[in-house]
Structures are given as structure tokens and as C-alpha cells.
C-alpha positions as CSV (number, residue, x, y, z in Angstrom):
1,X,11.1,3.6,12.3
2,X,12.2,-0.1,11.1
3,X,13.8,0.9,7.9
4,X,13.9,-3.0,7.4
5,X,10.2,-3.5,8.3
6,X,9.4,-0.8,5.7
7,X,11.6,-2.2,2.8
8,X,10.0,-5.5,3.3
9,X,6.6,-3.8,3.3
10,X,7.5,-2.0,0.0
11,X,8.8,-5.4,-1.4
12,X,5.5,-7.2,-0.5
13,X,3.4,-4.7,-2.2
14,X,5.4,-4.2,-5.1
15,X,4.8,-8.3,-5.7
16,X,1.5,-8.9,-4.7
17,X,0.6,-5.5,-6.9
18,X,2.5,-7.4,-9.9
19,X,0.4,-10.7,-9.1
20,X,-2.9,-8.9,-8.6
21,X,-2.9,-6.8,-11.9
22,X,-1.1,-10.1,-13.5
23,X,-4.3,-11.6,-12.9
24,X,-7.0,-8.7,-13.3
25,X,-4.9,-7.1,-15.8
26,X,-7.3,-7.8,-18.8
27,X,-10.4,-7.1,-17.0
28,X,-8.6,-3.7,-15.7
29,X,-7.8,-2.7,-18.8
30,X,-11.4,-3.7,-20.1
31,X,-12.9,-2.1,-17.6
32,X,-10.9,1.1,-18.6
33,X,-11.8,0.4,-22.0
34,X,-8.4,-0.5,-23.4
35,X,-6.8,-3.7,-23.9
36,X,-3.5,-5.4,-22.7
37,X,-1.9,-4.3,-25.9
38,X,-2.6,-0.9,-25.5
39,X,-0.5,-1.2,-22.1
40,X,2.0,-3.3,-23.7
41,X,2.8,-0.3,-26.0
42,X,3.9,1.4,-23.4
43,X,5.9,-1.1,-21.5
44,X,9.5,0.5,-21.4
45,X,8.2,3.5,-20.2
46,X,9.6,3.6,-16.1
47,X,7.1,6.3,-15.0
48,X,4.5,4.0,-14.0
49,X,6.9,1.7,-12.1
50,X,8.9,4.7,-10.1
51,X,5.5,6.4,-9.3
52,X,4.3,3.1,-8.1
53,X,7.8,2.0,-6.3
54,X,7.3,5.6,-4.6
55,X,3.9,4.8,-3.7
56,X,4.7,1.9,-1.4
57,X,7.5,3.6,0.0
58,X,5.8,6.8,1.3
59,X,2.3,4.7,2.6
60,X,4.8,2.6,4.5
61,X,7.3,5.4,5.3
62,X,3.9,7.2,6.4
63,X,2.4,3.9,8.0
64,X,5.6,3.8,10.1
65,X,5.6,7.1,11.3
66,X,1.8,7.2,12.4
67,X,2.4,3.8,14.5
68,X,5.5,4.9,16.2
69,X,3.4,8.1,17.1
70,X,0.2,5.9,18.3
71,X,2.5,3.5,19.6
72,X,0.7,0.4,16.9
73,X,3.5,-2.5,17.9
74,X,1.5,-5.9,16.6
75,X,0.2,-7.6,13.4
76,X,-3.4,-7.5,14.5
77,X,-3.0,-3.9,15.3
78,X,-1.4,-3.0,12.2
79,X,-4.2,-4.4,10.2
80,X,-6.9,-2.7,12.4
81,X,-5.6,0.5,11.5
82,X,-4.2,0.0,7.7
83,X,-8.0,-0.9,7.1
84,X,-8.5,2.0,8.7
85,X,-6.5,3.9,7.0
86,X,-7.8,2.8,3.8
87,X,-11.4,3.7,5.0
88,X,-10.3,7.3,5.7
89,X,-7.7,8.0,3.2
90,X,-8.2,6.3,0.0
91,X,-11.3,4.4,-0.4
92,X,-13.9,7.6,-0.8
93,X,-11.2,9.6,-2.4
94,X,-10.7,6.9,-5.2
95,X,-14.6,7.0,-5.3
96,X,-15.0,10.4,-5.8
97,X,-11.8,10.5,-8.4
98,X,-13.6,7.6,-10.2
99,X,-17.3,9.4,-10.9
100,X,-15.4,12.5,-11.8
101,X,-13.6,10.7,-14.2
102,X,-16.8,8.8,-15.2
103,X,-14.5,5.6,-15.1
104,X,-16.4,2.4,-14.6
105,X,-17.6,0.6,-11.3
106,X,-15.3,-2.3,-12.0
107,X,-12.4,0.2,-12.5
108,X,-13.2,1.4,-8.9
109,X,-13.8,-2.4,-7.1
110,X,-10.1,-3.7,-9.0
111,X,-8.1,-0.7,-8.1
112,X,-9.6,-0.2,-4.6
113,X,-9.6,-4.3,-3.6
114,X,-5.8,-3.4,-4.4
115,X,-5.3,-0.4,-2.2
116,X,-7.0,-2.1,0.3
117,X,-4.7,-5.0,0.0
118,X,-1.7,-2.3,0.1
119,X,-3.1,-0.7,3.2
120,X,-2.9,-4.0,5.1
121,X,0.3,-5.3,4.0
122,X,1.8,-2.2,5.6
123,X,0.1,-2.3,8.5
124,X,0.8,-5.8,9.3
125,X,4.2,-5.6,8.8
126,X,5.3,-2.7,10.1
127,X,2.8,-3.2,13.2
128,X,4.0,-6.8,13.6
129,X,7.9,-5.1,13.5
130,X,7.8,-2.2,15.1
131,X,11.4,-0.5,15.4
132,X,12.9,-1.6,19.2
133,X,13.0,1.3,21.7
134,X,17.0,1.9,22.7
135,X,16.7,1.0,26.6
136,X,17.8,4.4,28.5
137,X,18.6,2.3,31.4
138,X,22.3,1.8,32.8
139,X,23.6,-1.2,34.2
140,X,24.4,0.8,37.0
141,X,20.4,2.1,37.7
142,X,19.4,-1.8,38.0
């Protein structure tokens, strides 16, 4: 695995998740029936933060494994299946989580535009730098 490939990927998602609920904070929060005040409340509390710093690590620790595996080693790739990975491993689970919960349809389209968002930032990356195979050839078998 590209340990630096996957720290870049955790970076990237960490700021574009601070940007995207920057922007669609308040109609999050509205949508959840709360307001940015009740959030603000809560703003020293870390749990939020380290559960969402050890999201991005384990979807691109996961991402990088599953490529290697496949053998995913571009950008395009990587987006074909982070996309797909959304599709199969978040999208319909979030769904399903969401009418349990009886949280709203706007809940569901803001949270899941940002997983999708996560999904492809991991793939690209980590399919555009894919760790380099050690050559096992010798000087010597050339």
C-alpha cells in the first residue's frame, strides 16, 4: 500500500468534508431538525472529529488494500470503482439506516452526495498512486 497516497487521501477528505458541511451545515442541521447552535454546543467535544479522522483512514486504508488485490493502478480506474464502492457499500445502507431512523430525505441526499464524494476522492488517489512493485529482477538476469 502507498502509505503516502492514503494520507493524502485522508487529508483530502477530511477538507473537502470541512467545506461541504461548511456550506450545507445549516441546511443539515435543518434537515435534522436542529440548528447550528445546537452543534455549536457541542464543539469541544473530539468524538465526532476522531470517529470521522478514523473514517477516512480505514475507507482509504480499505480502498488501498482492495486495489492492490484487483490490481486498480490509475485515476480513472480508481473512480470507476470508489463509485462503485459507494453503490455497494454505503449508498443503500445509509438509505435503509435513514427510514429506520425516520430522518428526512434531505438528511439522506446531503450526507450521501458527501460519501459519494469520499468514495471518489479515495479512489482517485490511491488508484492514480498506486504503491510501486519492488522489481525482483537482478542486474545479473538482464
Amino acid at each position: 500500500m502507498n502509505s503516502v497516497a492514503i494520507f493524502i487521501s485522508v487529508l483530502v477528505q477530511q477538507a473537502v468534508g470541512a467545506v461541504y458541511y461548511g456550506i450545507l451545515g445549516g441546511a443539515w442541521a435543518e434537515s435534522l431538525g436542529k440548528t447550528r447552535a445546537d452543534f455549536e454546543a457541542s464543539a469541544g467535544d473530539p468524538v465526532p472529529y476522531v470517529t470521522g479522522i478514523l473514517s477516512s483512514i480505514f475507507l482509504s486504508l480499505g480502498t488501498a488494500w482492495i486495489f492492490r488485490q484487483i490490481g486498480v493502478r490509475t485515476l480513472v480506474t480508481g473512480l470507476r470503482y470508489g463509485f462503485l464502492f459507494f453503490l455497494f457499500f454505503s449508498v443503500f445502507e445509509s438509505t435503509m439506516h435513514t427510514y429506520y431512523a425516520h430522518l428526512s430525505q434531505r438528511t439522506l441526499l446531503i450526507d450521501s452526495c458527501y460519501d459519494l464524494l469520499t468514495f471518489l476522492i479515495a479512489g482517485a488517489i490511491i488508484g492514480a498512486f498506486p504503491k510501486k512493485e519492488k522489481s525482483t529482477r537482478s542486474i545479473s538476469s538482464i
